[in-house]
KOLVODO-65858 format. One line per field, with one value per residue: residue in three letters; x, y, z of N, C-alpha, C in turn. Coordinates in nm, 2 decimals, decimal comma. Layout:
BEGIN
r <- c(ala ...)
nX <- c(X ...)
nY <- c(Y ...)
nZ <- c(Z ...)
caX <- c(X ...)
caY <- c(Y ...)
caZ <- c(Z ...)
cX <- c(X ...)
cY <- c(Y ...)
cZ <- c(Z ...)
This chain:
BEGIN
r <- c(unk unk unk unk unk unk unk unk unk unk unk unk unk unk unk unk unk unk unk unk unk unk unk unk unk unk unk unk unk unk unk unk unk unk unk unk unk unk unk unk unk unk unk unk unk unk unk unk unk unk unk unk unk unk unk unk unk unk unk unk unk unk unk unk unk unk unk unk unk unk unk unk unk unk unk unk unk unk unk unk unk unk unk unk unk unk unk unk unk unk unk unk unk unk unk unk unk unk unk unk unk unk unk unk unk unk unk unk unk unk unk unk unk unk unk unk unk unk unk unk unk unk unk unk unk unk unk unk unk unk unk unk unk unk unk unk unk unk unk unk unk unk unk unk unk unk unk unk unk unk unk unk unk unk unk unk unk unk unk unk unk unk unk unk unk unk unk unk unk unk unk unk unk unk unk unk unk unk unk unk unk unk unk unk unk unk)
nX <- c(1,30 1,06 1,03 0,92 0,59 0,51 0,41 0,24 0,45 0,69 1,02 1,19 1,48 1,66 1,79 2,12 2,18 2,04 2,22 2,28 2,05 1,94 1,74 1,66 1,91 2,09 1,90 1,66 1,37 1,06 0,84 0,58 0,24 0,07 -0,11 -0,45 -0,46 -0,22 0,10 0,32 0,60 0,91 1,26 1,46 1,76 1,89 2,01 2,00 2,15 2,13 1,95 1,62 1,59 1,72 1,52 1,25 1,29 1,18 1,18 1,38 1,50 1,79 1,76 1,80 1,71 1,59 1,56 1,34 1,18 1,10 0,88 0,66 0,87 0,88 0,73 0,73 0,75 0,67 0,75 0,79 0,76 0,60 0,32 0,15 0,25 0,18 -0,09 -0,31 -0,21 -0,09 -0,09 0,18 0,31 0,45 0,46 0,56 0,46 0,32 0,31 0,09 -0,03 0,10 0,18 0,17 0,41 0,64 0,63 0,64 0,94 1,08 1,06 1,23 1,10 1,09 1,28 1,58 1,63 1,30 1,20 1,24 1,26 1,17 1,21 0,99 0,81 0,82 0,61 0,41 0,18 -0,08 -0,02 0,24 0,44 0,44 0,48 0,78 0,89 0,87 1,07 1,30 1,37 1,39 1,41 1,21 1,18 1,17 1,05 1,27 1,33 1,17 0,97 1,25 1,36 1,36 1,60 1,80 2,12 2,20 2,36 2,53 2,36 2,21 2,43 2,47 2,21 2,20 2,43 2,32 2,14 2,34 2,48 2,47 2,51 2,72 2,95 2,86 2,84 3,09 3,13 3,21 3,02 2,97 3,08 3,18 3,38 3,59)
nY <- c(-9,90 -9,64 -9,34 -9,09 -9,03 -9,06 -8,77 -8,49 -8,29 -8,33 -8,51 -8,79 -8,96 -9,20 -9,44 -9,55 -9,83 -9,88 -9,86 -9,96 -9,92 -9,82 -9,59 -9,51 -9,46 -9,26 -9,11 -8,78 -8,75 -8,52 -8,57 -8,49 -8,55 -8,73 -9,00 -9,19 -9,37 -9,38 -9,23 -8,97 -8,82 -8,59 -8,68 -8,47 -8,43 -8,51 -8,45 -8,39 -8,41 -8,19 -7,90 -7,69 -7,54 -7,72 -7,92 -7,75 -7,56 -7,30 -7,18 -6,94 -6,97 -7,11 -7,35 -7,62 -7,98 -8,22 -8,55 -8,68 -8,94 -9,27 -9,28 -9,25 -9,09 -8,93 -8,72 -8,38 -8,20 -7,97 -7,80 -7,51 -7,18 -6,96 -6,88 -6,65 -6,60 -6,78 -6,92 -7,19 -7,36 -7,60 -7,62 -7,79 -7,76 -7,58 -7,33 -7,43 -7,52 -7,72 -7,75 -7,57 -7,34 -7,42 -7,26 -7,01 -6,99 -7,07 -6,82 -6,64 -6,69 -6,68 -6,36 -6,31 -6,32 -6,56 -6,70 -6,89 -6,97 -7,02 -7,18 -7,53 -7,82 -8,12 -8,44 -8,71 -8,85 -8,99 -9,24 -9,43 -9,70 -9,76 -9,77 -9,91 -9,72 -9,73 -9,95 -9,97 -9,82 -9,98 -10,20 -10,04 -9,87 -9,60 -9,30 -9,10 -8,74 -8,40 -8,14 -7,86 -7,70 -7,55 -7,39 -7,26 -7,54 -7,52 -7,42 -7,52 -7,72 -7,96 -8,12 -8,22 -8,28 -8,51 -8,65 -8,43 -8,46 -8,72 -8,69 -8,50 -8,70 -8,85 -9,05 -9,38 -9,37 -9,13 -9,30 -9,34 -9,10 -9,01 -9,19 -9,38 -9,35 -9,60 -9,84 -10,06 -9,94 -9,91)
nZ <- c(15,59 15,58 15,67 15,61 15,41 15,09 14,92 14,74 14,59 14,73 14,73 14,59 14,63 14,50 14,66 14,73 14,66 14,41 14,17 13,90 13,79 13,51 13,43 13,68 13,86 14,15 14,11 14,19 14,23 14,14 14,27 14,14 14,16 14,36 14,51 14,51 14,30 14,18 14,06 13,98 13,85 13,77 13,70 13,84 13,79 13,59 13,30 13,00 12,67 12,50 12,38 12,40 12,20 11,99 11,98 11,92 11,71 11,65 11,91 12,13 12,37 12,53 12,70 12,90 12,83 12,99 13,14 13,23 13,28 13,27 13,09 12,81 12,68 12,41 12,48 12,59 12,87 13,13 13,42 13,64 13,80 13,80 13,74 13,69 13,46 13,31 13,15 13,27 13,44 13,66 13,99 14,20 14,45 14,74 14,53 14,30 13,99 13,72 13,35 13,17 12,94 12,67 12,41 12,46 12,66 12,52 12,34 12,55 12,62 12,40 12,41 12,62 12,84 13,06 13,25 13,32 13,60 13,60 13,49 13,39 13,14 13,04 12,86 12,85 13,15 13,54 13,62 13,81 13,92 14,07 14,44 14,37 14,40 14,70 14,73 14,61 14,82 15,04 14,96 15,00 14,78 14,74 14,91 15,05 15,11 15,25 15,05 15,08 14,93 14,76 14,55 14,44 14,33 14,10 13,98 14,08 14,09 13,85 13,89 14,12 14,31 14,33 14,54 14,70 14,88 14,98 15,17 15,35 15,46 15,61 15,87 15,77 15,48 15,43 15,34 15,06 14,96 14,80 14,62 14,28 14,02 13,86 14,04 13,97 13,81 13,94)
caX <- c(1,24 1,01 0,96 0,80 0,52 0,50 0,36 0,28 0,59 0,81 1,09 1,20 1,58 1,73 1,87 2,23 2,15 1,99 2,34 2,26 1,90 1,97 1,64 1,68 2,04 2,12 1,81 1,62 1,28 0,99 0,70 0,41 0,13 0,05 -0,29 -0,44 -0,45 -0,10 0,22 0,38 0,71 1,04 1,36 1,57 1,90 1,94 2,04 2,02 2,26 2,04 1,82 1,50 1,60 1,73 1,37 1,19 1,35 1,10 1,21 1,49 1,57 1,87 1,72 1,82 1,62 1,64 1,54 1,19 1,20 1,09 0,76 0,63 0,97 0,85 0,69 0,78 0,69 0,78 0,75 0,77 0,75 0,55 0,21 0,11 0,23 0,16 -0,22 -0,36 -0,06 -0,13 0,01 0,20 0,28 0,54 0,52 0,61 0,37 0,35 0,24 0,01 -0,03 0,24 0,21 0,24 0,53 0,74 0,58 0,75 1,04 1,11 0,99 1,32 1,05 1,15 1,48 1,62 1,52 1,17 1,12 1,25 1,16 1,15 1,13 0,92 0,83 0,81 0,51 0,37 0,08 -0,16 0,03 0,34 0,59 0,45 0,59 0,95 0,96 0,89 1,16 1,42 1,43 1,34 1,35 1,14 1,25 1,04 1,12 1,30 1,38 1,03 1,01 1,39 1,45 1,36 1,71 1,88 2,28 2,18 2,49 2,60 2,16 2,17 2,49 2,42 2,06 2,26 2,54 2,21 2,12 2,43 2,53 2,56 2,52 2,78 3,01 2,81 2,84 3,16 3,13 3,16 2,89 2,97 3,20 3,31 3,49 3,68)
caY <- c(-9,82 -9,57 -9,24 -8,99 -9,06 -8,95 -8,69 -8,44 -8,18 -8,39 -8,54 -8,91 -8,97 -9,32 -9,55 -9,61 -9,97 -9,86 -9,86 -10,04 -9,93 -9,73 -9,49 -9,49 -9,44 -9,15 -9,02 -8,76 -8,70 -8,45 -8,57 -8,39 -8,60 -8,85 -8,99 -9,36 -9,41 -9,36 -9,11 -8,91 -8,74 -8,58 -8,63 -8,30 -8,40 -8,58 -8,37 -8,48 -8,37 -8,09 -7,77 -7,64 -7,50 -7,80 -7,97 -7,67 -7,44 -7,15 -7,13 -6,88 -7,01 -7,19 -7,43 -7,75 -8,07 -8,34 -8,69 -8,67 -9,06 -9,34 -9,30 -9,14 -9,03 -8,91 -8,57 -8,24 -8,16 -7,88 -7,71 -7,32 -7,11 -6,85 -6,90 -6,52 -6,58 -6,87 -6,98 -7,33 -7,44 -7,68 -7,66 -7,90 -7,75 -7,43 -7,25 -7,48 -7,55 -7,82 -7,74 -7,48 -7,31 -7,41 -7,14 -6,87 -7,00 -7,01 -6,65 -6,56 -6,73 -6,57 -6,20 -6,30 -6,30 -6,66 -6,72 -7,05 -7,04 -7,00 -7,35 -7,67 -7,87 -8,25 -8,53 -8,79 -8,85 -9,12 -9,32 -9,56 -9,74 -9,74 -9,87 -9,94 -9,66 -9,80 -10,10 -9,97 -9,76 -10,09 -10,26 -9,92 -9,83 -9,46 -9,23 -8,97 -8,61 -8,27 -8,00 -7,77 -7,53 -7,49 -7,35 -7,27 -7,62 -7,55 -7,34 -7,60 -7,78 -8,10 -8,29 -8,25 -8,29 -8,71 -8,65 -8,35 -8,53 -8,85 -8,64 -8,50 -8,84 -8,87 -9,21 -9,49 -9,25 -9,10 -9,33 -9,36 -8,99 -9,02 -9,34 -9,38 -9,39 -9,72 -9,88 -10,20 -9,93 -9,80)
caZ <- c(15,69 15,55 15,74 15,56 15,36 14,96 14,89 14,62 14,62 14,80 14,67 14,62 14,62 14,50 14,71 14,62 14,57 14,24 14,11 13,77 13,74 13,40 13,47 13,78 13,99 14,14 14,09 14,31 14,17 14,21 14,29 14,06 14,19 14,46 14,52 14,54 14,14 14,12 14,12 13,86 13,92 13,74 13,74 13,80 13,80 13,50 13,24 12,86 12,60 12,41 12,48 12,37 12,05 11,93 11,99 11,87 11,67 11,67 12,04 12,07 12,45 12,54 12,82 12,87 12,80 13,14 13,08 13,32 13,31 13,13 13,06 12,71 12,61 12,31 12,52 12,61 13,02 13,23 13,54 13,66 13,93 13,74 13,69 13,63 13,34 13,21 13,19 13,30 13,51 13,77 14,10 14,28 14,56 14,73 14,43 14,20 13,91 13,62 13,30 13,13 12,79 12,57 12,29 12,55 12,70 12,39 12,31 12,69 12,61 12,30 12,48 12,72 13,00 13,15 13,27 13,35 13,70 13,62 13,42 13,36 13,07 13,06 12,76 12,96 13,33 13,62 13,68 13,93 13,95 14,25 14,56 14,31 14,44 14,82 14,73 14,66 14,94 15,15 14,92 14,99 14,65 14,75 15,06 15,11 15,17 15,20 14,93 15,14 14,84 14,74 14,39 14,37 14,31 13,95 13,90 14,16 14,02 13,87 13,85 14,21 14,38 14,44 14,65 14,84 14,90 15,03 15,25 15,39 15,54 15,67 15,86 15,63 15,36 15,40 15,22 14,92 14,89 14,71 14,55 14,21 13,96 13,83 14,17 13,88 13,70 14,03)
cX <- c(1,19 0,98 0,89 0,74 0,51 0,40 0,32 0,37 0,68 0,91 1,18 1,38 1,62 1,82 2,00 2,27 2,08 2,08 2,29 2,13 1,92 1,89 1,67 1,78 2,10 2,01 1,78 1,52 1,18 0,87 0,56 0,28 0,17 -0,06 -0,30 -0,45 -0,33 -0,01 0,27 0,47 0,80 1,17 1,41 1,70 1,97 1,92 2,09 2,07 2,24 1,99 1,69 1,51 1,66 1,58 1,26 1,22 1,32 1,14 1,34 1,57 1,69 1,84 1,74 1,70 1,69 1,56 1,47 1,16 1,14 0,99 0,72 0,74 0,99 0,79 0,72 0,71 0,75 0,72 0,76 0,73 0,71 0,40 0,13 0,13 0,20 0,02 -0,22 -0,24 -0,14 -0,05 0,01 0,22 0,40 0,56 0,55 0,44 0,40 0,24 0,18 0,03 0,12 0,28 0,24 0,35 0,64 0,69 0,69 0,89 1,14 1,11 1,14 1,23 1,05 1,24 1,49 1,61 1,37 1,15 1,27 1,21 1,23 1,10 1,06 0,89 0,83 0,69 0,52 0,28 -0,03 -0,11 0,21 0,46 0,57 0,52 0,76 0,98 0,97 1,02 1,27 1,43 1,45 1,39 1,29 1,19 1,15 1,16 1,15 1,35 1,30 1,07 1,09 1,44 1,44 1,47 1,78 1,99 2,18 2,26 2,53 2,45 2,21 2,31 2,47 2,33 2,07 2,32 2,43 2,14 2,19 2,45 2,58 2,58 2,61 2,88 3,01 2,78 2,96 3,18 3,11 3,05 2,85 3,09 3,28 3,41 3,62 3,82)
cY <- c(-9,69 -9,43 -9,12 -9,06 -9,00 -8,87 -8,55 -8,32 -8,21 -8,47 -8,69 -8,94 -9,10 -9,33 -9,62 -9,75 -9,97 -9,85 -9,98 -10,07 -9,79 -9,58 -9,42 -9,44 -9,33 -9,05 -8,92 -8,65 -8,60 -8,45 -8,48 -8,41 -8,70 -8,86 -9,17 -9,40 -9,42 -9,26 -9,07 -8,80 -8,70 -8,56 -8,50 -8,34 -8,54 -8,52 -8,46 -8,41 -8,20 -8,00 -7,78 -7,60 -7,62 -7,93 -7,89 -7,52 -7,32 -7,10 -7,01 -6,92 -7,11 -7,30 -7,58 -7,81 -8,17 -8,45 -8,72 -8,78 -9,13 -9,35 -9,18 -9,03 -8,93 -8,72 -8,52 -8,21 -8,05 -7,81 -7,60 -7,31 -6,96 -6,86 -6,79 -6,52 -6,64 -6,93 -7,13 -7,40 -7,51 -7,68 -7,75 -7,87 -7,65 -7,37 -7,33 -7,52 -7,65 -7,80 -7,62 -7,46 -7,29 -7,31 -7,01 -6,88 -7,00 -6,84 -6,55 -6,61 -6,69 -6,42 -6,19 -6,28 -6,45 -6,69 -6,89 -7,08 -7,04 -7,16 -7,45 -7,76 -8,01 -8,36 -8,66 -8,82 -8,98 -9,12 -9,45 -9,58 -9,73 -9,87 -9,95 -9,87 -9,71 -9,90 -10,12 -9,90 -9,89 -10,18 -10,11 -9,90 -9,66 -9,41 -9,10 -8,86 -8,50 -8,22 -7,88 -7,62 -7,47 -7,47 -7,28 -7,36 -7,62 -7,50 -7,44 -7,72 -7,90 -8,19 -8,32 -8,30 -8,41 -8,70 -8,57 -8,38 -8,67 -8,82 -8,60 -8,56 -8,88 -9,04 -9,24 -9,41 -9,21 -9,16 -9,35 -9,24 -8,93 -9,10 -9,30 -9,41 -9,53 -9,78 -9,98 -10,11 -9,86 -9,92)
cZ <- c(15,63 15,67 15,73 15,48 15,22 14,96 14,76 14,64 14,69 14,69 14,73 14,56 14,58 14,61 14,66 14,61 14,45 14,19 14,01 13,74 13,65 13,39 13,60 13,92 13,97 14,13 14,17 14,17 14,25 14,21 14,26 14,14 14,24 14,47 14,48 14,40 14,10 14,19 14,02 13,90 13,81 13,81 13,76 13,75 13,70 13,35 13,06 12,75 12,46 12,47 12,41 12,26 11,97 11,88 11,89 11,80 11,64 11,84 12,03 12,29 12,43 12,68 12,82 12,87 12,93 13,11 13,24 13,38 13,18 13,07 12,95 12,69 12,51 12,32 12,58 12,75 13,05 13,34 13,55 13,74 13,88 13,65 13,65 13,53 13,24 13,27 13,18 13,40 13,64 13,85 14,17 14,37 14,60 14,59 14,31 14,12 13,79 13,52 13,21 13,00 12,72 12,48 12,38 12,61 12,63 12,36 12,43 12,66 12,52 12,29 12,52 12,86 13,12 13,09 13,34 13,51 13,73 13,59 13,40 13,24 13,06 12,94 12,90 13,09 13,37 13,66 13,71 13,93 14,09 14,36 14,50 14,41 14,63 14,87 14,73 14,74 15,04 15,07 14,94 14,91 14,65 14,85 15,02 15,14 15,16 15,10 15,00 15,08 14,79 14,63 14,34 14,31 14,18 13,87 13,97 14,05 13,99 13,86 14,02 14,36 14,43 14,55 14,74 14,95 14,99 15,16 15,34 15,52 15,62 15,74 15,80 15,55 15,32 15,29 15,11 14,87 14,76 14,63 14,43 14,10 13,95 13,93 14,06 13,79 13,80 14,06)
């Protein structure tokens, strides 16, 4: 049962039937772009074992690196909620932006003029094809949610996001708010 519609700046939660979708479970992504060619989204709240200076060692931030999704692994994304300072940023939508001039953002970064809730940064994202993520919202793979934190969500916890996001929902939900990650090992 679908009730909101994606959108760009909204935000797509897994379905805790994704339990043993490796990319996927647990998730609660953020929708970059929506539109009939496709969708392109990051994870938030999947946090990968490194920062930014391990990546790029002319950086002098300490910002984590979050695992964006499975697509083009290989590259460096990020978001911000500060586009005065950083040129070409694309907005998605409350405030939030994706993107812009990379050399100036290390330049700010290195200054100490963004702080860890301005940006985000992301090895690869989530894409869909056109009419693809339609399809798993009609299969529940997803729900739908607005972005009720607007472009705080880029400082927002990410270990404890897919449950809050669930408890949320309430109902059924609820019991799969404490459930653990993997239930075969409970």
């Amino acid at each position: 049962m679908i009730t909101l519609k994606p959108k760009k700046g909204y935000l797509l939660v897994a379905e805790p039937s994704s339990i043993g979708d490796l990319s996927f479970s647990r998730s609660v992504v953020l929708l970059a772009d929506h539109n009939d060619e496709g969708s392109i989204g990051f994870i938030l709240n999947k946090p990968l074992g490194y920062s930014i200076k391990d990546l790029l060692p002319e950086v002098e931030g300490n910002f984590k690196i979050y695992n964006g999704g499975p697509v083009e692994q290989d590259n460096l994304y990020f978001i911000h909620n500060i586009p005065d300072l950083i040129p070409d940023s694309i907005e998605i939508s409350n405030g939030i932006y994706w993107g812009g001039d990379f050399e100036s953002t290390k330049h700010l970064i290195n200054q100490g003029k963004i702080k860890k809730g301005n940006i985000r940064f992301f090895l690869g994202y989530t894409g869909w094809a056109a009419h693809q993520l339609e399809d798993e919202l009609e299969d529940n793979s997803w729900i739908v949610s607005e972005n009720r934190y607007e472009n705080k969500i880029i400082g927002k916890s990410s270990t404890s996001f897919w449950k809050e996001k669930i408890m949320e929902l309430g109902g059924d939900y609820l019991i799969w708010s404490n459930s653990p990650e993997n239930p075969s090992l409970n």
